[in-house]
C-alpha positions as CSV (number, residue, x, y, z in Angstrom):
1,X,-4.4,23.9,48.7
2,X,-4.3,27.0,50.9
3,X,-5.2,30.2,48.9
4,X,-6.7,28.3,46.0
5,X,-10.1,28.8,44.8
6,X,-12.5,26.9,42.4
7,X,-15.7,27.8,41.3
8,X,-17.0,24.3,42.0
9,X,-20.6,24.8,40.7
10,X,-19.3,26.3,37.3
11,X,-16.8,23.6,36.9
12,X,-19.3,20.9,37.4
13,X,-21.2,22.6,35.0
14,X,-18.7,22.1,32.8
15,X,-18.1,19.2,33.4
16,X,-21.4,18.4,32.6
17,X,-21.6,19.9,29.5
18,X,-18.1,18.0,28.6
19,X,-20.2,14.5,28.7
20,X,-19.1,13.6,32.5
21,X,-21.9,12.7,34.9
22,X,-21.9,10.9,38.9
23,X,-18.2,10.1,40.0
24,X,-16.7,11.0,36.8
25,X,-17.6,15.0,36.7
26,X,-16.4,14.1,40.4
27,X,-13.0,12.9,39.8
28,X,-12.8,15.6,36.8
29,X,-13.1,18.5,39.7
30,X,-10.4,16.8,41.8
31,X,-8.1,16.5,38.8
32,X,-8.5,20.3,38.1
33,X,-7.9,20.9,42.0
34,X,-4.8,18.6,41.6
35,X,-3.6,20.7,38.6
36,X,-4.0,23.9,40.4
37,X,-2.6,23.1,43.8
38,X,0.2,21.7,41.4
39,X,1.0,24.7,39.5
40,X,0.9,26.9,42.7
41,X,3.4,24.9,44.3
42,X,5.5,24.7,40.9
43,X,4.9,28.8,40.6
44,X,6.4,29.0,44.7
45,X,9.2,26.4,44.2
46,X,10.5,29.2,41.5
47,X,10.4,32.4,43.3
48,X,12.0,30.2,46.2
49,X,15.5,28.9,44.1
């Protein structure tokens, strides 16, 4: 997840305001980390083919 950033304390926030609270607003921020790391790899995987 080199290079990838996350405003942690706004998504948590967000989270928050979403209905999430404890390990769920948790696991919420680790699915968005998933997603990006995800994408980046997708978006580097093109410009390599």
């Amino acid at each position: 997840m080199a290079g990838l950033t996350l405003d942690t304390a706004g998504a948590l926030t967000a989270a928050r305001e979403l209905g999430a609270s404890g390990w769920a607003a948790t696991e919420m921020l680790l699915a968005i980390r998933i997603g990006m790391a995800e994408g980046s790899a997708a978006r580097r995987e093109g410009e390599t083919t």
